[in-house]
C-alpha positions as CSV (number, residue, x, y, z in Angstrom):
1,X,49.4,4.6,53.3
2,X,49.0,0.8,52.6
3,X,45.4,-0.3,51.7
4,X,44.2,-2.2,54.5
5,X,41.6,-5.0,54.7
6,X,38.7,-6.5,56.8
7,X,39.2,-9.3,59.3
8,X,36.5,-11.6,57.8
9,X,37.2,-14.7,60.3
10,X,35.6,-14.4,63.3
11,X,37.7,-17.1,64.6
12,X,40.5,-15.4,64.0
13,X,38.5,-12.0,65.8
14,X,37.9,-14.1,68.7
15,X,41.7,-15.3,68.7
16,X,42.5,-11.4,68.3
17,X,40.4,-10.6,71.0
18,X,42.3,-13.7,73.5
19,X,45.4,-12.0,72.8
20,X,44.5,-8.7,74.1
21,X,43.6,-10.1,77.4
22,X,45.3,-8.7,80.2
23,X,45.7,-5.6,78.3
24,X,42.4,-3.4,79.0
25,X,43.2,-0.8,76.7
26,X,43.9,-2.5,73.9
27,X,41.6,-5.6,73.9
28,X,38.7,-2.2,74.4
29,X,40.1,-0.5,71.1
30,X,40.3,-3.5,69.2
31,X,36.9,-5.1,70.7
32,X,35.2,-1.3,70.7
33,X,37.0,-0.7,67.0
34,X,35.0,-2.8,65.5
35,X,31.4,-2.7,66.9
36,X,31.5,0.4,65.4
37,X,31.4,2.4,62.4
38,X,34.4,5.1,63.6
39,X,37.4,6.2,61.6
40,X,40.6,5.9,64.4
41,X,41.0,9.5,64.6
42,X,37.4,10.0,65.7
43,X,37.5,7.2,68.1
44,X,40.7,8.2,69.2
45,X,39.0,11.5,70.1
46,X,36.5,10.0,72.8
47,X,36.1,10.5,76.7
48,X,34.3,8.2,78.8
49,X,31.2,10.8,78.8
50,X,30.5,10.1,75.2
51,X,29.9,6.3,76.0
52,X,29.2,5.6,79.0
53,X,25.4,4.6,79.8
54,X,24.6,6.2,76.6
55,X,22.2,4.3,74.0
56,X,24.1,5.6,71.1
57,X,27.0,7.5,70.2
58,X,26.9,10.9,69.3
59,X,29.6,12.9,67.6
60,X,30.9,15.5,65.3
61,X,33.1,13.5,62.6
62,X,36.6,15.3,61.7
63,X,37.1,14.7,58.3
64,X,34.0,15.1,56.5
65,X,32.6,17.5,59.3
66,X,29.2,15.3,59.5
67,X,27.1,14.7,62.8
68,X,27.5,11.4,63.7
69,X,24.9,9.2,64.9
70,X,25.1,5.2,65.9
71,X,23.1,3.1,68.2
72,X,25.2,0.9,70.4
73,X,24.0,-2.9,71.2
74,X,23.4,-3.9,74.2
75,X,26.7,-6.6,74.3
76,X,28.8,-3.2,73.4
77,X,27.0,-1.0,76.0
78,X,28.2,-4.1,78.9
79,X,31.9,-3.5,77.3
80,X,31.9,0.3,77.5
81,X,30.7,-0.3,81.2
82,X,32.7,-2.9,82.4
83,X,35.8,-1.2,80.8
84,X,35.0,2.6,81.9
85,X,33.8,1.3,85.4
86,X,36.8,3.0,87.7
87,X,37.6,6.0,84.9
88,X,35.7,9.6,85.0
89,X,33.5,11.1,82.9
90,X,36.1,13.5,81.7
91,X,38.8,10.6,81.3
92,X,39.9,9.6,77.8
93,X,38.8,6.5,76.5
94,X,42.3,5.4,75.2
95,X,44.3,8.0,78.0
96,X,47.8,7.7,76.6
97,X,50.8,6.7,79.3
98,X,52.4,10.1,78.8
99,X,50.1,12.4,79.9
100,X,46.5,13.6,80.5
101,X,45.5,12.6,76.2
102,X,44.5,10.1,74.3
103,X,46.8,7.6,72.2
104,X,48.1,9.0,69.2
105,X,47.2,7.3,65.6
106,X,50.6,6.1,65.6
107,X,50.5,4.5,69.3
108,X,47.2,2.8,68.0
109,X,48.9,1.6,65.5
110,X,51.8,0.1,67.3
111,X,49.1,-1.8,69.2
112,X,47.3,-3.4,66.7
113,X,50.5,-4.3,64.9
114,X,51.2,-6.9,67.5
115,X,48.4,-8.6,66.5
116,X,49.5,-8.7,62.8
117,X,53.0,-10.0,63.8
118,X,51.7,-12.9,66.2
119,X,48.8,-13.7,63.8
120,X,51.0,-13.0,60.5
121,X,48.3,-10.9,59.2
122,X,48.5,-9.2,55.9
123,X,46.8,-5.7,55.2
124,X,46.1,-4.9,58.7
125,X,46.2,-1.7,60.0
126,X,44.0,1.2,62.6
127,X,41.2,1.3,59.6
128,X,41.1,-2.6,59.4
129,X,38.7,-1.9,62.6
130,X,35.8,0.2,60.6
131,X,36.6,-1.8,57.6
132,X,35.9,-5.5,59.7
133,X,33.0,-3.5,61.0
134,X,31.5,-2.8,57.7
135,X,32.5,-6.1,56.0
136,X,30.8,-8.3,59.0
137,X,27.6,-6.0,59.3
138,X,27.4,-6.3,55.4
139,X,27.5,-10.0,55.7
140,X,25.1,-10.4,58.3
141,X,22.5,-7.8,56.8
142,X,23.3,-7.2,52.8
143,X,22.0,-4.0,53.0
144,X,24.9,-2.1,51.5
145,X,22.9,1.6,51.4
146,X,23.0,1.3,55.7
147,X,26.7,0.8,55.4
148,X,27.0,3.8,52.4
149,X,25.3,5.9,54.7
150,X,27.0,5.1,57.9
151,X,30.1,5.4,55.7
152,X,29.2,9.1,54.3
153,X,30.2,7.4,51.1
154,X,28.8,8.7,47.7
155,X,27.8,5.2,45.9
156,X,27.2,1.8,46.8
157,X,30.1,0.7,44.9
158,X,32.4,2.5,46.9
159,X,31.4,0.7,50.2
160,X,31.5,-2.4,48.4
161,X,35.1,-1.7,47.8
162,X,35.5,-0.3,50.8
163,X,34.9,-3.3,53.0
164,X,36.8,-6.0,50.4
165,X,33.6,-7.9,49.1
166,X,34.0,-6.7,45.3
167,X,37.3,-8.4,45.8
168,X,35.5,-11.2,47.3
169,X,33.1,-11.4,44.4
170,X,36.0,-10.9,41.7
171,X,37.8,-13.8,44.0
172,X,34.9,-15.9,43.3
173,X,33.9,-15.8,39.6
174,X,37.4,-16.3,39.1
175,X,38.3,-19.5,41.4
176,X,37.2,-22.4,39.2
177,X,37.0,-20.9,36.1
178,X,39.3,-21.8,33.2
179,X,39.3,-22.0,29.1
């Protein structure tokens, strides 16, 4: 698997966001994807009764077997309801075109690679979502033992990683300097 990177330009977020008009399903997983802090295969996993008029999301994560707790903003809560107005409770968030169940990973994938084609984007990939996520919400708040925890990651130095701002800081020192 590639090692996939943040969107840090929230132009270029917005401009994502434009071209999933039209398309409710995936505009929602891209827009939803990264308001929050959820691997794809425990997003993936979600019915409308896990999100809808709920003040945070709780869940059981797969991989690490953790309970999984996140309070959702009140912008995210109006996109959860305006997209899960005419579904039921029972209904998958991303209900898959073959069948009663959600998307697969790789159909998720196929989405979001349309956006890296038309936008030429490099690194990009499902866990770009959590990673632009954590990258954004680190910018905005510096508090990097949140995101650790949110994460379930061991060390502060692994979320840095994680979310591309060692890289960033590397990038830096690095830029004008010359003997």
């Amino acid at each position: 698997m590639e090692n996939v990177q943040p969107i840090k330009d929230r132009k270029l977020i917005e401009d994502i966001k434009t071209f999933y008009l039209g398309k409710e399903r995936d505009y929602f997983l891209f827009a939803f994807g990264i308001n929050i802090a959820l691997r794809i295969s425990d997003l993936l996993q979600l019915k409308v009764k896990d999100v809808r008029g709920k003040d945070s999301l709780k869940l059981y994560e797969t991989k690490n077997k953790n309970n999984r707790y996140q309070k959702l903003s009140p912008q995210l809560k109006n996109l959860i309801s305006e997209y899960t107005k005419d579904m039921d409770d029972n209904d998958w968030l991303f209900l898959s075109q073959k069948g009663d169940k959600p998307i697969s990973r790789v159909q998720a994938h196929r989405i979001l690679e349309k956006a890296e084609k038309a936008f030429k984007l490099e690194s990009f990939g499902t866990h770009s979502l959590r990673k632009t996520f954590g990258y954004l919400h680190y910018q905005r708040h510096k508090d990097v033992a949140i995101l650790q925890r949110m994460f379930g990651h061991s060390s502060p130095s692994i979320t840095l990683r994680y979310i591309g701002v060692e890289q960033d800081e590397q990038d830096k020192s690095t830029e004008n300097f010359f003997i």
